[in-house]
N, C-alpha and C positions, 0 to 999 in steps of 0.2 A: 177844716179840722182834720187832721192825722188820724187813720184809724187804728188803735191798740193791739191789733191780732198779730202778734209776730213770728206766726207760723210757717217755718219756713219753703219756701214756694219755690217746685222744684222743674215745674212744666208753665207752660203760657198754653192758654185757648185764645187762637185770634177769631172774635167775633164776625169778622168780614161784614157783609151785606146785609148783617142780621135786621135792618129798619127798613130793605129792600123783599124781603121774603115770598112772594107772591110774583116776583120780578126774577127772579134767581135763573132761571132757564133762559132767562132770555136776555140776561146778562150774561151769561155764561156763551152763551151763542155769539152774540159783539164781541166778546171779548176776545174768545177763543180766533172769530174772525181778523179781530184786528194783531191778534200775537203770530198767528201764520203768515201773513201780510206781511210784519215786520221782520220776523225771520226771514220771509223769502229775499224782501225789498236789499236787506242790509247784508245777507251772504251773496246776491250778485253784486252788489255794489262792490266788496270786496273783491270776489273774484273778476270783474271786469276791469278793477284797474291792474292789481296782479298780472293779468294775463297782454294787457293792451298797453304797448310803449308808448303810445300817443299820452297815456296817463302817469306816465311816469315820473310826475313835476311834483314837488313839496306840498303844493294844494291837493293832491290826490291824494299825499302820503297819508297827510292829517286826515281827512275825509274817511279814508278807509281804518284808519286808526281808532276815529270816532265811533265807523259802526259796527267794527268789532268791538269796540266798549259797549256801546247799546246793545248789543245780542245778550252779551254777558249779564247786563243790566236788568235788564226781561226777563231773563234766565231765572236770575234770584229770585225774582218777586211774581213773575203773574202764572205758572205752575202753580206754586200753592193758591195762588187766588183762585184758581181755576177750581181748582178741587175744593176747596172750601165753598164755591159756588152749587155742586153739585152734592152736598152733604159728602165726600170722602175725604175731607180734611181731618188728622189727625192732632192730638196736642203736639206743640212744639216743644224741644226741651230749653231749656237757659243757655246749654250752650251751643243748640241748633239756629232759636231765637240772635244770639250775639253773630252767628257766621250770617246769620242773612243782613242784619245791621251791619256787619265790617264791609262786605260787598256790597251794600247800597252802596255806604259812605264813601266807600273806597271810588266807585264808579261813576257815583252822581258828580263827586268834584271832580274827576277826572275830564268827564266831559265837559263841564265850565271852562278848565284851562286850556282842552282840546280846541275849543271855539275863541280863546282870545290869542292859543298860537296861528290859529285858522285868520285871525282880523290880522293878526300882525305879518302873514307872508301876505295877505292882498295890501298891505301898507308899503311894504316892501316894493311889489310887483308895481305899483301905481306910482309911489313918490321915489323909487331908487328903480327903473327899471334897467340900468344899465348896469349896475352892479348887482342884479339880481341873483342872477346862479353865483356869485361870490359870497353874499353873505346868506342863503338860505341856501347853502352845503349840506350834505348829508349828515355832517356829524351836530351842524346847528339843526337840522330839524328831530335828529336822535336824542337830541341833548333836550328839547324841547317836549317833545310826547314824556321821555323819563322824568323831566322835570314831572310835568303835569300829574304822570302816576304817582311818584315819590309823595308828593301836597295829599293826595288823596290814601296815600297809607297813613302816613303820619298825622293826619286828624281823625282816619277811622279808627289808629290804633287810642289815640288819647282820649274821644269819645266812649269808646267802649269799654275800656279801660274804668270812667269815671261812671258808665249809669250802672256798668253790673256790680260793681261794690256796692253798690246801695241793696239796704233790705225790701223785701216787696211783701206786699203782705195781701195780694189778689193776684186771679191767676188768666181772669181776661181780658186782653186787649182790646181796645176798642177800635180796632182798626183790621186791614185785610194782611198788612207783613209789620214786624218788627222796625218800623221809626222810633224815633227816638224819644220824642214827646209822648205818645200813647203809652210808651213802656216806664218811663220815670213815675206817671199817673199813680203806679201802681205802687209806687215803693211806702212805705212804712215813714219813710223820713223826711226831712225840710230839702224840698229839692229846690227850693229857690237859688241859691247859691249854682246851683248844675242850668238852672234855669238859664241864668246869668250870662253863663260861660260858654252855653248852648245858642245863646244869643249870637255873643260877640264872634264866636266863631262862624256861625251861620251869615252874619255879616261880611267877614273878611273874605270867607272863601266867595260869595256871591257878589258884592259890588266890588273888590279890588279886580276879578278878571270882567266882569260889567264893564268898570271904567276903562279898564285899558280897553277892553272894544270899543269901548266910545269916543275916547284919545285916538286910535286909530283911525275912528271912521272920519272924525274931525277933519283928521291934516288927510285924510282921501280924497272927501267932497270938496276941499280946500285947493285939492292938485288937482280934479277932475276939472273943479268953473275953470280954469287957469286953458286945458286944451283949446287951441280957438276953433276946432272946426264940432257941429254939432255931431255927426258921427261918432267922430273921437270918444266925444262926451258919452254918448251913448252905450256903444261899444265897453266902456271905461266902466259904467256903470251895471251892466249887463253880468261882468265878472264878480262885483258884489252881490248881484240881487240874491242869489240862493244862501250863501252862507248870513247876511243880515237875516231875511227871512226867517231861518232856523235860531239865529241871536236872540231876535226880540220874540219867541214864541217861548224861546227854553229860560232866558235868565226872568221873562216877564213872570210864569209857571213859578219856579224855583223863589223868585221876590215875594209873590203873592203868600204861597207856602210858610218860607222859612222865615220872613220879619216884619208879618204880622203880630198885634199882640197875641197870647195868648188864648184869652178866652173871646177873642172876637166871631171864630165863626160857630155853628152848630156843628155837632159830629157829623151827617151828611154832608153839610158843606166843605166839611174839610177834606174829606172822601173823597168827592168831588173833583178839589181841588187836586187832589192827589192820584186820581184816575187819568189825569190830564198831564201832568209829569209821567208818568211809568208806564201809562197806555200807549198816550195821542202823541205825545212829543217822539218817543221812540220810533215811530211810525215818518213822523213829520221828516225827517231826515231824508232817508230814500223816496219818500214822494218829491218831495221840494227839487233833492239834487239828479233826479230821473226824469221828472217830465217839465224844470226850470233850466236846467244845463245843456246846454248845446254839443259841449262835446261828452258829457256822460252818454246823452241819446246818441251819438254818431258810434262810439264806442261801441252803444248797444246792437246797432244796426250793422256793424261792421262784422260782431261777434253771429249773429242772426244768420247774413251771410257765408260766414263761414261753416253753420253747422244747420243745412236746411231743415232737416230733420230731427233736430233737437227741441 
């Protein structure tokens, strides 16, 4: 039932860890441990291929592309967790709350379509290797990352768009940042209908870049049995293992999340679940493509070499 008070609600308090309380320090410490990590992991990753021509290839481009998205992504959201961990969290205002919802939304699909242009140059590289540098050009892999950001304004801008026109008529969220579900919670009105559209959208942008990674992976494994020497095979498959790795941890996270029903999990649970997109997955990147990748490591050893003292 709807509640009557249509007072109107001009700040958000995000409740954060509030069913955690007695954990708060040492949450705070994880976390804080695991946001340094990820900052550190994802601005060498950048700068090592920047700087290393060996990394110079379309799969690096994406790669670094991604983890500058991820920096960004963390950026938004685990700051304030951080501090709301430690009691010096502040109210947010409506349209503080909205800028941190537009940069989730904007980032989180970002990196969805980052990982199925990421599936699609290893489809490239495996079933066209000879026309490889022809059609993963520079201006097709430009065209690709813009692609992927453009998808991620344009649903963060018609998301946001649609939940802050509604009335709210409470002013705490039950969560650690500005999602989108916890904040409609709050509104005054029939949010079924946003419910709806929140869905179908959560769908599209989640299983259409899914599927095409999985269309890709298909005609890959398809090309790979086809090599006859086991090597080959190996080898072949060796170039996939990091970026699948990172596929089925990220689109598995963001599935779970975004197209469940609604009231299937607990608040903690969905916490939880949401600690593990914005945390664990962020992090998952640079660990995976740093000590699963052969030539990110050679890179790394190269760059070592050069600056012993560093």
């Amino acid at each position: 039932m709807k509640r009557e008070n249509h007072t109107a609600v001009g700040e958000f308090v995000l409740q954060g860890f509030s069913s955690f309380r007695e954990h708060k320090i040492i949450l705070f410490v994880i976390f804080l441990t695991l946001y340094l990590l990820t900052l550190a992991g994802n601005v060498v990753i950048v700068t090592i291929i920047s700087v290393d021509r060996h990394l110079h290839t379309p799969m690096y481009f994406f790669l670094s592309m991604l983890s500058a998205s991820e920096t960004v992504y963390t950026l938004v959201i685990i700051p304030k967790m951080l501090c709301n961990l430690v009691g010096l969290s502040q109210p947010i205002s409506l349209a503080g709350c909205a800028t941190q919802m537009f940069f989730f939304i904007t980032l989180a699909i970002n990196n969805c379509f980052l990982l199925t242009a990421m599936g699609y140059d290893r489809y490239v590289a495996i079933c066209n290797p000879l026309r490889y540098t022809v059609i993963m050009n520079k201006r097709v892999c430009a065209l690709l990352v813009s692609g992927a950001c453009s998808i991620g304004l344009f649903v963060a801008i018609t998301q946001i768009s649609s939940v802050f026109r509604l009335p709210f008529c409470d002013r705490e969220v039950a969560h650690y940042f500005c999602d989108i579900r916890p904040v409609m919670k709050l509104s005054c009105a029939d949010t079924t209908l946003h419910d709806i559209i929140n869905f179908i959208i959560s769908s599209l942008v989640i299983v259409v870049p899914m599927g095409l990674v999985f269309i890709s992976y298909v005609l890959i494994v398809s090309t790979i049995l086809k090599i006859p020497s086991a090597r080959g095979r190996k080898k072949a498959f060796a170039t996939c293992a990091s970026h699948l790795t990172v596929v089925v941890v990220h689109y598995g996270c963001a599935s779970v999340a975004y197209l469940k029903p609604k009231s299937e999990n607990t608040r903690d649970q969905d916490q939880l679940i949401s600690v593990t997109y914005t945390v664990i997955t962020p992090l998952l990147n640079p660990v995976v493509y740093t000590l699963r990748n052969k030539e990110v490591k050679d890179a790394l050893h190269r760059a070592i070499r050069k600056n012993p003292l560093a």
